[in-house]
N, C-alpha and C positions, 0 to 999 in steps of 0.2 A: 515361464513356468508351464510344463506339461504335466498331469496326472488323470486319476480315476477316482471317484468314488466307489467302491465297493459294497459298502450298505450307509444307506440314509433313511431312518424308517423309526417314527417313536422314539426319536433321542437317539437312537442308537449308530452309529456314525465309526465308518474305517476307510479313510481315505489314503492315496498314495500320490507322491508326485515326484520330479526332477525337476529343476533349475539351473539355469544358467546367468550368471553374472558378469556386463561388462562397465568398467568402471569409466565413467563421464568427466572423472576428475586428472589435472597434471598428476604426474607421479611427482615424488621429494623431489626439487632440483640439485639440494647438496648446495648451497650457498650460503643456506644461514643453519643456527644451529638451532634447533628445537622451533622448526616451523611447524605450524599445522599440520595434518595429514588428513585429507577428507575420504571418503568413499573407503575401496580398498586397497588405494595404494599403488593405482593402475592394473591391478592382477584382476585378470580373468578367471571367475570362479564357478564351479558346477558342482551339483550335490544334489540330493535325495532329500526327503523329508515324510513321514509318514502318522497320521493323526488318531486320534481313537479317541474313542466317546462311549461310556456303556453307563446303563442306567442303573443304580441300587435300589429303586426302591418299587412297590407290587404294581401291578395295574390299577387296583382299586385306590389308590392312594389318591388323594388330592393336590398332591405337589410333585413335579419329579425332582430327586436328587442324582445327579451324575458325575459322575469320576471322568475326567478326561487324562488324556498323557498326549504331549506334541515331542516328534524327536526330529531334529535337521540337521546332518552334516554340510559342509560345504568345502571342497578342496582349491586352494588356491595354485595358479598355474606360474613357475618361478618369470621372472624376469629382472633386467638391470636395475639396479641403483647406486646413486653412490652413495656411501658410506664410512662413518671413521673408523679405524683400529688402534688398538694398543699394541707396547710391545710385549712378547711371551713376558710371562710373569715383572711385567713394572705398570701396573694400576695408573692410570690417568697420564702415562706418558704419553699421551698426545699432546699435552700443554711443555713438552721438554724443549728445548732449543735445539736444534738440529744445524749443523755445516754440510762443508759441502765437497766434494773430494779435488773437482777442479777450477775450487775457486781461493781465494787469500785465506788469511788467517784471523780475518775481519770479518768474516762474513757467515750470518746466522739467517735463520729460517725457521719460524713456528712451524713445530713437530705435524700441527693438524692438516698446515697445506701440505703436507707432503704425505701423510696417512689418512688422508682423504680421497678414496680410489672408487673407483666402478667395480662393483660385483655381480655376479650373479644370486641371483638370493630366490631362497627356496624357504616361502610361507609354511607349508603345509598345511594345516587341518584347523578350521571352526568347527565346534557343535554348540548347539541351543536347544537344551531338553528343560522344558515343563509339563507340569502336573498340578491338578489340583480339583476343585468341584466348582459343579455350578445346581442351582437349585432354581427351578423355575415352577410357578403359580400363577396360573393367566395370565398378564400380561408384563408378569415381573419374571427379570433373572436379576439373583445373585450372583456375584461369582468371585471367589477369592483362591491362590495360586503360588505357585514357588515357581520361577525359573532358575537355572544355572545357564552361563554362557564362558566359554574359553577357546583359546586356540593356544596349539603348541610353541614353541618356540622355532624362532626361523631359524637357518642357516646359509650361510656365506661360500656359499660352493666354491666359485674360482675366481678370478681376477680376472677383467676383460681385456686387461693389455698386459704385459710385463711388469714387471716392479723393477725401477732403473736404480740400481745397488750404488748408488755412489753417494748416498747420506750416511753422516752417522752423526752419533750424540756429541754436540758441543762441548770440549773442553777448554780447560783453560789456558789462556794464550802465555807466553811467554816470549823474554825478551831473544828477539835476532829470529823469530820466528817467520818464516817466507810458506809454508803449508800450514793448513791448519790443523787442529789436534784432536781427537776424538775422545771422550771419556767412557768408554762402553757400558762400563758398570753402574753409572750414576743412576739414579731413579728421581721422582720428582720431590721425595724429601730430604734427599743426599746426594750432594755434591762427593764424586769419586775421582782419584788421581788420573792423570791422562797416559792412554796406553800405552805409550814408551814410556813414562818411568813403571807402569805394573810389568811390560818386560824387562827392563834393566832388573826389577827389585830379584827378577826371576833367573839373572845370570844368565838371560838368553841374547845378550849384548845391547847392541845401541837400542835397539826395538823397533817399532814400528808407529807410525804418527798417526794413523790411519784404521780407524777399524768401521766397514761400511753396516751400515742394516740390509739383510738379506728377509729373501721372500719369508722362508721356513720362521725365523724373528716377527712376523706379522700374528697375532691373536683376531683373529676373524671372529672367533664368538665374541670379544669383546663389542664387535659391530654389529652383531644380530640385534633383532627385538624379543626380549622374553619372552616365555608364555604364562597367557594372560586366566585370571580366573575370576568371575562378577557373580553375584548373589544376588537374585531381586525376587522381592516379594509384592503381590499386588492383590488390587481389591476393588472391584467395578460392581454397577447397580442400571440397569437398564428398565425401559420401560415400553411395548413396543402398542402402538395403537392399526387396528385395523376397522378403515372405517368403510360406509358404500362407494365415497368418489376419492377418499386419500386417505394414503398411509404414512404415519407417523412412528420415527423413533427417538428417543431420547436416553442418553447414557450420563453417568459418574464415574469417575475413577481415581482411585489415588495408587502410585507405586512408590518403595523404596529399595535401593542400592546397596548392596554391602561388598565395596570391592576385599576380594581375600591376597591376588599375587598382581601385580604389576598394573594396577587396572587403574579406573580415574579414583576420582574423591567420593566420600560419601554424598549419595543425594538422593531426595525425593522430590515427589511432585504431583500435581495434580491434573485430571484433562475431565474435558467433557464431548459430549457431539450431540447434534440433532440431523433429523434427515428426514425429508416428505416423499412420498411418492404421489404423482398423481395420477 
């Protein structure tokens, strides 16, 4: 973190800075489903943050009360993962059964190893703005607060290899069959005819056994991560001693969570700290 202060003087406080972010953590492997995800994800992030602090109330007064407001973006820089998709408009077909173009008429394959690919994936944007007061009287602050925190929703830019076209949706087998059958139109609530009888039904002759998944059929937002949006409200109590050979602090705190779009569960919590100087 690099910045300035710009004024510190009688509470009154305008600070500026930049940051940079590099994550310590694996990024997802893509091997299990709903692992943890620590830090950021592996993404490299940089961003601004800019602080302020002004005082309400006279000089004569015996306590000060003050307004602060904190604002920090932070942009994340894209990189690989992998990740699952659905197909254009079939919801959870990744659980579908999938074949295979040159293999028998026996042979199935869950939809997810095969819609489980490497992407390029583009984060974009955290911001973290709070606001609130703090009221301070000799050796005591109050201070209670609103934060918001969110980031936009990702995107799935491109595919890091090919997509090899030669799956499609399992249908159903039939007797003297030597290829296997495709059902294109099935979804994961509906079992649909296989696409030589939907061309037969269509007078376009014997038909065709085979209908593969192409790239354009892949749903990429299906594989993004939403954008997220948190509510948290907090409320600390501090006490600071300054003595001839040691200084002393001592804090309270309790905050609570209100997720609103894609975020965790509700929760609060409590913390404290102490801290000597000698």
């Amino acid at each position: 973190m690099l910045g300035s202060t710009y004024m510190s003087e009688n509470n009154f406080q305008i600070a500026y800075y930049s940051h940079y972010t590099f994550s310590t953590a694996d990024s997802d492997p893509g091997n299990y489903m709903f692992d943890a995800v620590a830090d950021n994800n592996g993404h490299i992030g940089m961003g601004a943050g800019v602080n302020f602090q002004i005082v309400l109330t006279r000089e004569e007064s015996n306590y000060d009360a003050c307004l602060f407001l904190d604002l920090e973006h932070t942009f994340l820089i894209r990189k690989n993962h992998m990740r699952t998709v659905d197909l254009i408009k079939k919801p959870w077909s990744r659980y579908l059964l999938l074949t295979r173009k040159d293999r028998g008429p026996d042979y199935s394959v869950p939809a997810i190893n095969v819609l489980t690919r490497k992407f390029k994936v583009r984060p974009y944007s955290m911001v973290d703005f709070s606001f609130g007061m703090r009221i301070k009287k000799s050796s005591f602050e109050l201070e209670f607060g609103y934060e918001l925190w969110g980031r936009g929703d990702e995107r799935l830019h491109e595919l890091i290899c090919p997509f090899p076209e030669i799956y499609g949706i399992k249908g159903i087998k039939q007797d003297g069959d030597t290829e296997p059958r495709t059902a294109s139109l099935s979804t994961i609530g509906k079992i649909e005819a296989t696409d030589d009888e939907n061309a037969a039904a269509d007078n376009t002759g014997a038909g065709f056994k085979f209908v593969p998944i192409k790239l354009e059929d892949l749903n990429f937002k299906s594989g993004s991560a939403r954008s997220v949006i948190n509510h948290k409200v907090h409320l600390a109590l501090s006490f600071l001693h300054k003595g001839k050979n040691i200084d002393g602090t001592f804090g309270l705190g309790a905050f609570y969570e209100i997720p609103q779009r894609n975020s965790s569960l509700k929760q609060w919590g409590l913390w404290g700290k102490m801290a000597t100087t000698f």
